[in-house]
Backbone bond lengths (Angstrom), bond angles and torsions (degrees), N, CA, C in turn:
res aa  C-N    CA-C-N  psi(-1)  N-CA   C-N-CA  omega(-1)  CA-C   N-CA-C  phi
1 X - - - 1.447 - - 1.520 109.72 -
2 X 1.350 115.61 164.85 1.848 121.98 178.55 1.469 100.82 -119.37
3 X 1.028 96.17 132.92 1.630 118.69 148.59 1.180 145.16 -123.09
4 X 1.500 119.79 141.70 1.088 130.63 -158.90 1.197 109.25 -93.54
5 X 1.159 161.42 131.01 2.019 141.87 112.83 1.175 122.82 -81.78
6 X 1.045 126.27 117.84 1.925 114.52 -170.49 2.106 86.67 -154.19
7 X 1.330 74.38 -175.28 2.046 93.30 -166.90 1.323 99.81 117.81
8 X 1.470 95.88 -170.29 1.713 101.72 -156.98 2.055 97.01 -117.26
9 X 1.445 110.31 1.22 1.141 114.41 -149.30 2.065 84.67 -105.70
10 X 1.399 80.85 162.16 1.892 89.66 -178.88 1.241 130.09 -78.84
11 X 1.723 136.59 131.84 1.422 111.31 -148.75 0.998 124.92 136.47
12 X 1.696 120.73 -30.03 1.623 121.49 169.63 1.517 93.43 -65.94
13 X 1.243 139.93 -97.78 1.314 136.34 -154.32 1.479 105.10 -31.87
14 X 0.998 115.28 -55.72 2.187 115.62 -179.37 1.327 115.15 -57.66
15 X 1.879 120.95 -19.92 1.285 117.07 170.53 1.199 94.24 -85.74
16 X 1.370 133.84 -57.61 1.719 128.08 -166.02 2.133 123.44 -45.52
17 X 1.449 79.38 -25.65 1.344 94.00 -178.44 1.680 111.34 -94.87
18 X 1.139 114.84 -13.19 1.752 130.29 -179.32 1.493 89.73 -74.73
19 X 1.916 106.57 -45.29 1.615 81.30 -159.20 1.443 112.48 -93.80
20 X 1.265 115.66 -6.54 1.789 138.64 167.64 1.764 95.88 -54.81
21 X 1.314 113.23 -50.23 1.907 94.08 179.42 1.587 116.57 -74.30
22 X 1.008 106.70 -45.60 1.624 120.57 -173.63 1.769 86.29 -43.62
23 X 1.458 107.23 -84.17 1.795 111.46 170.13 1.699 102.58 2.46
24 X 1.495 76.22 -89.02 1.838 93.26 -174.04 1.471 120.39 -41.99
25 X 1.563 122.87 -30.26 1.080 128.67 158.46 1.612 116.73 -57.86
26 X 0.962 128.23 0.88 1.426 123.65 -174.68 1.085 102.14 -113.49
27 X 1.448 123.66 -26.44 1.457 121.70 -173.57 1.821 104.40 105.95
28 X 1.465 104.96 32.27 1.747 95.53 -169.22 1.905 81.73 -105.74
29 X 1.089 105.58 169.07 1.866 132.91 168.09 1.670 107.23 -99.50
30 X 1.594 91.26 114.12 1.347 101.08 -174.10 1.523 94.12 -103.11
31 X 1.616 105.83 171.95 1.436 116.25 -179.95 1.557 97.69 -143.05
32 X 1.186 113.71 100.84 1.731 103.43 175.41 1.661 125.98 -109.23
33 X 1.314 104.27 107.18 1.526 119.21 -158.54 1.922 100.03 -93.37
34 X 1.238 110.52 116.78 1.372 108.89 -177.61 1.674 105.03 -136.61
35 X 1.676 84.36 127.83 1.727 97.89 -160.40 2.000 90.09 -97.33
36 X 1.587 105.25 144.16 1.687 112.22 152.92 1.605 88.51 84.68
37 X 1.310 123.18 -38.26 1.394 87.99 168.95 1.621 131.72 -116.84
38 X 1.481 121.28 173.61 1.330 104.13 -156.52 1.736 93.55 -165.47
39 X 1.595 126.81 9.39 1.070 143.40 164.07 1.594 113.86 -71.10
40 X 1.100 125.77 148.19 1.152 130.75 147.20 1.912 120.51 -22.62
41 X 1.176 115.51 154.33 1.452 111.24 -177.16 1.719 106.27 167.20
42 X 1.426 98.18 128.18 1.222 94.38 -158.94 1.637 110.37 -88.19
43 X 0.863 123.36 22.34 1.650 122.53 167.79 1.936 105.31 -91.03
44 X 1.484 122.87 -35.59 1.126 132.31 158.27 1.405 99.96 -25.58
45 X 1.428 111.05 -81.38 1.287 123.95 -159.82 1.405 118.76 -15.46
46 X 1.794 115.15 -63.52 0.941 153.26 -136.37 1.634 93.20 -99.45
47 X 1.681 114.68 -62.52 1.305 106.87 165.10 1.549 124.17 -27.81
48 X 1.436 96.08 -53.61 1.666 103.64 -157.55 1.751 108.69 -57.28
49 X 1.871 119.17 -16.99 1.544 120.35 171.77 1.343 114.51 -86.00
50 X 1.977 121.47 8.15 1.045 110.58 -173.91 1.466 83.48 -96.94
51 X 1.390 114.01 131.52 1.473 115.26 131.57 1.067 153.61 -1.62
52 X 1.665 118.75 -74.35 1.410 144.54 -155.76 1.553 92.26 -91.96
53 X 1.418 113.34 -29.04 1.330 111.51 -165.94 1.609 119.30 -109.79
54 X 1.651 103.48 125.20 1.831 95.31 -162.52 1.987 88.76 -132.79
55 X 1.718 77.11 124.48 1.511 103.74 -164.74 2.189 101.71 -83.56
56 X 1.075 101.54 135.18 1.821 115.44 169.99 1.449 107.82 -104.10
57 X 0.696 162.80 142.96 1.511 151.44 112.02 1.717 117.56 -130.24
58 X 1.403 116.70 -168.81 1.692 106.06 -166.20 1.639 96.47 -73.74
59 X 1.705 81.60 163.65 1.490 100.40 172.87 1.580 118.86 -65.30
60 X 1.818 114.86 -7.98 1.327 97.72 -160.91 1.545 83.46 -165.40
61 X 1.482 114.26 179.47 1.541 119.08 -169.93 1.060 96.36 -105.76
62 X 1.212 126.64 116.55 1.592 119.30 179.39 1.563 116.12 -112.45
63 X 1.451 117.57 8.91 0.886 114.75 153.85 1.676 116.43 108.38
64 X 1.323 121.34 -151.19 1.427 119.13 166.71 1.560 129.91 -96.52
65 X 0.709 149.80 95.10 1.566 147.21 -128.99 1.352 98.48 -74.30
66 X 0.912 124.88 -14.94 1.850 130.18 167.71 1.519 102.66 -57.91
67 X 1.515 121.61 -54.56 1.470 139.70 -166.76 1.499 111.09 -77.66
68 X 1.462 127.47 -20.99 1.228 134.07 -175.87 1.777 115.81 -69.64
69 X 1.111 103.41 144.57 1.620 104.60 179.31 1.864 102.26 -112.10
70 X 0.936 110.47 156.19 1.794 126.42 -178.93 1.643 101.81 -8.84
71 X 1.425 101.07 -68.61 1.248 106.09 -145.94 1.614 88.56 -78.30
72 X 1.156 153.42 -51.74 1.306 148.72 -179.20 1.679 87.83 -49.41
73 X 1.056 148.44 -115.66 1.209 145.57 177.29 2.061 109.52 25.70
74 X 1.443 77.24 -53.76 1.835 81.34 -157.73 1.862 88.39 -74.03
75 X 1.201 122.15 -45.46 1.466 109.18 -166.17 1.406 109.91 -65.33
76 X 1.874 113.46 -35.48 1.520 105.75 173.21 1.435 125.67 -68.79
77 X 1.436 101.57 6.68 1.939 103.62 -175.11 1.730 89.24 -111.79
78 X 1.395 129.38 -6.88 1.185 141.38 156.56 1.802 123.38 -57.00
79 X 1.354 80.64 -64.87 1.870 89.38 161.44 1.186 122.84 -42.29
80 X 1.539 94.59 -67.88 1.800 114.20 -178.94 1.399 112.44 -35.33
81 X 1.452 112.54 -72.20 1.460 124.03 175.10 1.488 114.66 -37.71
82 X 1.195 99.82 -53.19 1.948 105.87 173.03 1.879 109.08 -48.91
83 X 1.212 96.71 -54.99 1.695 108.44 178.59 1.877 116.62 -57.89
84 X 1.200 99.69 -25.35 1.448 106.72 155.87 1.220 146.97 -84.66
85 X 1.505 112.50 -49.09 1.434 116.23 154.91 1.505 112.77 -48.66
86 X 1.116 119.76 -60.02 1.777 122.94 -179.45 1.615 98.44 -29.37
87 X 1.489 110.76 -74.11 1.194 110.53 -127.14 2.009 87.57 -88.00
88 X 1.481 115.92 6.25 1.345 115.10 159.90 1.367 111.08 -67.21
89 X 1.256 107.71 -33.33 1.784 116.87 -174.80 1.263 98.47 -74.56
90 X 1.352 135.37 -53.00 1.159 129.63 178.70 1.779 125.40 -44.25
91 X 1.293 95.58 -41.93 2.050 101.68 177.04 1.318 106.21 -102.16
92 X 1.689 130.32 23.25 1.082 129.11 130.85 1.442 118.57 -69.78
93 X 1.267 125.51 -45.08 1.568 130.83 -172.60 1.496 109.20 -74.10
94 X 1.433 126.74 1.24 1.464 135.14 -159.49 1.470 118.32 9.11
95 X 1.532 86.21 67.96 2.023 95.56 177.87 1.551 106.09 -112.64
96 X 1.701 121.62 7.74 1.112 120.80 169.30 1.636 112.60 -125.27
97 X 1.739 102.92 155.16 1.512 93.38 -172.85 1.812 101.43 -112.43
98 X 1.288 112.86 -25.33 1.524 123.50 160.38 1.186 115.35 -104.99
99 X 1.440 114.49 141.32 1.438 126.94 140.89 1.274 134.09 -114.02
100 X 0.917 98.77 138.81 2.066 101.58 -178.87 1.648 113.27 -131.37
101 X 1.669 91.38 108.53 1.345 103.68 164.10 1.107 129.06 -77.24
102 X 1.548 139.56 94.15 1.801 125.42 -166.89 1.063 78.31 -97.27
103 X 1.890 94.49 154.53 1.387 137.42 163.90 1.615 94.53 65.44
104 X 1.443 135.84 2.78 0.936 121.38 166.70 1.708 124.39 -4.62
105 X 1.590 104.54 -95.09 1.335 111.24 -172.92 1.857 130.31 -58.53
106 X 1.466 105.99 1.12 1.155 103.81 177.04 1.706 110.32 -99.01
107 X 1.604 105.35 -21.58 1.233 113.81 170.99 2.260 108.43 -70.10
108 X 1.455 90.28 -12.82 1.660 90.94 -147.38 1.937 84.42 -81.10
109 X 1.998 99.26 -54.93 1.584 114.36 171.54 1.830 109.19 -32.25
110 X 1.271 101.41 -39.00 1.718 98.07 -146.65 1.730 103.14 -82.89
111 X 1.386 100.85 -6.29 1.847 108.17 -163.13 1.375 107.49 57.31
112 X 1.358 109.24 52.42 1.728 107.12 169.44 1.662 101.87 -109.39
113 X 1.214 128.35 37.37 1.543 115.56 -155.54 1.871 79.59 -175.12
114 X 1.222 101.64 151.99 1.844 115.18 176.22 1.486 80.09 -100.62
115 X 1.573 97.50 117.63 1.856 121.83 169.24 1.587 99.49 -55.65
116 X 1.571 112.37 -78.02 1.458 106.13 174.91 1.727 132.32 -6.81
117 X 1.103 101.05 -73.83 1.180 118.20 176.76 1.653 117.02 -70.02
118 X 1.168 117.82 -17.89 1.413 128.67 170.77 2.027 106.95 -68.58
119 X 1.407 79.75 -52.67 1.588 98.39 -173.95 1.458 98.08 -62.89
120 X 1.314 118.27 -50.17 1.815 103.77 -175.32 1.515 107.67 -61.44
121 X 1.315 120.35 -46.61 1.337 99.25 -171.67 1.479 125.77 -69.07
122 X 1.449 108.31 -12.94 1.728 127.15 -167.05 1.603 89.12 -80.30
123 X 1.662 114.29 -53.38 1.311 103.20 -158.68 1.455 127.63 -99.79
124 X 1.734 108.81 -6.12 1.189 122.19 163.40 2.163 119.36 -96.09
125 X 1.203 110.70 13.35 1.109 115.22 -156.81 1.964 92.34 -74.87
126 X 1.084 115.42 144.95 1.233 126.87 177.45 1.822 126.97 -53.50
127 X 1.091 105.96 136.50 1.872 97.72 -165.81 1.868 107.49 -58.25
128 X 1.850 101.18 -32.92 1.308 98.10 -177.52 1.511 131.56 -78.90
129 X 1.695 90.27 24.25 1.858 103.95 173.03 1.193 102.20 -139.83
130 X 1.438 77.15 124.01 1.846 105.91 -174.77 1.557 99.68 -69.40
131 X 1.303 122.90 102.08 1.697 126.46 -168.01 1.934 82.52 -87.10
132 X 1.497 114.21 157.51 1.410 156.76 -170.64 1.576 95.98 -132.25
133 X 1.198 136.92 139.65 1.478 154.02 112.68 1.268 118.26 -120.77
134 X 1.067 99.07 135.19 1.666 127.88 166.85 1.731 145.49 -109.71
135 X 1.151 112.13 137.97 2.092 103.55 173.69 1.424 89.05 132.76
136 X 1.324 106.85 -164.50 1.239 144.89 173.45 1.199 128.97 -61.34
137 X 1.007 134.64 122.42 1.710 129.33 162.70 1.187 124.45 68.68
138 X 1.639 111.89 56.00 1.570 87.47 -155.68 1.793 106.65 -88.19
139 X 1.077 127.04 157.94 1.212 139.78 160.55 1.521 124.22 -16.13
140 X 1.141 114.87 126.92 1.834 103.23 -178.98 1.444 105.90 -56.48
141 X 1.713 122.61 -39.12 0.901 114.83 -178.55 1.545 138.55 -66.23
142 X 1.579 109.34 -3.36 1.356 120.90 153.51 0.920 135.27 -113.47
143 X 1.686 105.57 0.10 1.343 97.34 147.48 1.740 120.72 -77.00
144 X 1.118 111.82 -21.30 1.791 102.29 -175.20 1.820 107.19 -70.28
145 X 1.144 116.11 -22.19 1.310 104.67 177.47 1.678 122.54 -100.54
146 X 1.387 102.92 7.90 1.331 97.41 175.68 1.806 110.12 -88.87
147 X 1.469 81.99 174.77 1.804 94.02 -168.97 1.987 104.50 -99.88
148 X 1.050 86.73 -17.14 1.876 92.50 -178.53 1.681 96.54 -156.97
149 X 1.235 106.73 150.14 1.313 116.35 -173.08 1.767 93.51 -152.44
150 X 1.846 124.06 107.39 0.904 126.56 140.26 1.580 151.29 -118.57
151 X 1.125 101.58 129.00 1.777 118.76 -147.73 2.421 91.72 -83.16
152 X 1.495 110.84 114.23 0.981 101.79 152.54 1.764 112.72 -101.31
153 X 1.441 75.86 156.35 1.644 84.50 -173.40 1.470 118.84 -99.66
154 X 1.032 154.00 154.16 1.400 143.07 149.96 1.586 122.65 -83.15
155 X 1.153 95.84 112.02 1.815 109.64 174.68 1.326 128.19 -68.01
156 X 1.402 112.34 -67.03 1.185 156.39 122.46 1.720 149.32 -132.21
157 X 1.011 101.91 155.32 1.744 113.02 -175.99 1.326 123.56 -136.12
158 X 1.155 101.53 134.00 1.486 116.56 -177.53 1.112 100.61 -48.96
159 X 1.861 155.89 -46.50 0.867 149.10 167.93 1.614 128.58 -23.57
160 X 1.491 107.34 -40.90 1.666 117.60 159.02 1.184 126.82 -59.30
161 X 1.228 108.50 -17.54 1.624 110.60 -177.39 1.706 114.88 -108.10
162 X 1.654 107.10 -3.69 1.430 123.08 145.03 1.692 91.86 113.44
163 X 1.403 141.36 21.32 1.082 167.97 134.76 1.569 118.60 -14.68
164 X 0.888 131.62 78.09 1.736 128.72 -169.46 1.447 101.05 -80.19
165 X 2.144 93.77 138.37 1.549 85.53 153.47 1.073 161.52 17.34
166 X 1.522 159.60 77.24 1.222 140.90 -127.40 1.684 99.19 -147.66
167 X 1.385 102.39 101.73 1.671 124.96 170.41 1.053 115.32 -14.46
168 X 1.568 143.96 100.32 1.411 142.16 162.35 1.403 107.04 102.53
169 X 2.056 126.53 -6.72 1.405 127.46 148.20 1.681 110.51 -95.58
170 X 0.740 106.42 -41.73 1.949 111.57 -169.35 1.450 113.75 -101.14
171 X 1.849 106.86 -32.40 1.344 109.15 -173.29 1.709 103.48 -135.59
């Protein structure tokens, strides 16, 4: 089955990762593919003693994609691509039963990622992997093939009131 998390509100990555342990609690093989970021973050941490669960993300922090110039751009759509082919190899060998793409669709919106190849793995991916996407906006076209689609919203956030990040809530 596919799933969705998208909206503008905080929470797709903390649900994707809620349902990556539970998984892992069963004894399933997770695969957690996380696009744009490449900073420190303390849910990583914690992943990295699970077992079942084997974390991808960039080689490096590249920052806010607003702030990036060409060539940062081109190496983080470098990564990406790397993070895709791999993890095609990976659900060829069927040694995983989830995958989770974070930030998927903002990497997919931004053309930091070869769509093609995004699309094969999104749309040929096997029924016996429970596929994850995550972010913003996603595409009608993923939304029509998913099996659940939930939208958080943003109410409010401490961020409006000029509130940074906060170690072990946001990061």
């Amino acid at each position: 089955m596919i799933q969705i998390y998208c909206g503008d509100g905080k929470g797709k990555t903390t649900a994707a990762i809620g349902l990556a342990v539970r998984a892992a609690g069963s004894g399933m093989h997770i695969r957690f593919v996380q696009f744009l970021k490449g900073g420190h973050t303390s849910e990583l941490d914690i992943l990295s003693r699970i077992p079942e669960i084997s974390v991808m993300r960039c080689q490096k922090n590249y920052g806010f994609t607003f702030r990036m110039n060409d060539t940062e751009k081109m190496a983080l759509t470098e990564d990406h691509n790397r993070m895709l082919r791999e993890t095609l190899d990976q659900i060829n060998t069927g040694t995983i039963q989830m995958l989770i793409l974070d930030e998927f669709f903002h990497a997919y919106h931004s053309n930091l990622l070869d769509k093609k190849l995004a699309n094969r793995l999104v749309f040929t991916c096997p029924d016996e992997i429970e596929l994850v996407l995550t972010g913003r906006n996603p595409e009608q076209k993923f939304m029509d093939i998913a099996d659940y689609v939930s939208e958080i919203k943003a109410i409010k956030h401490p961020y409006q009131n000029g509130i940074s990040a906060r170690l072990g809530i946001e990061y």
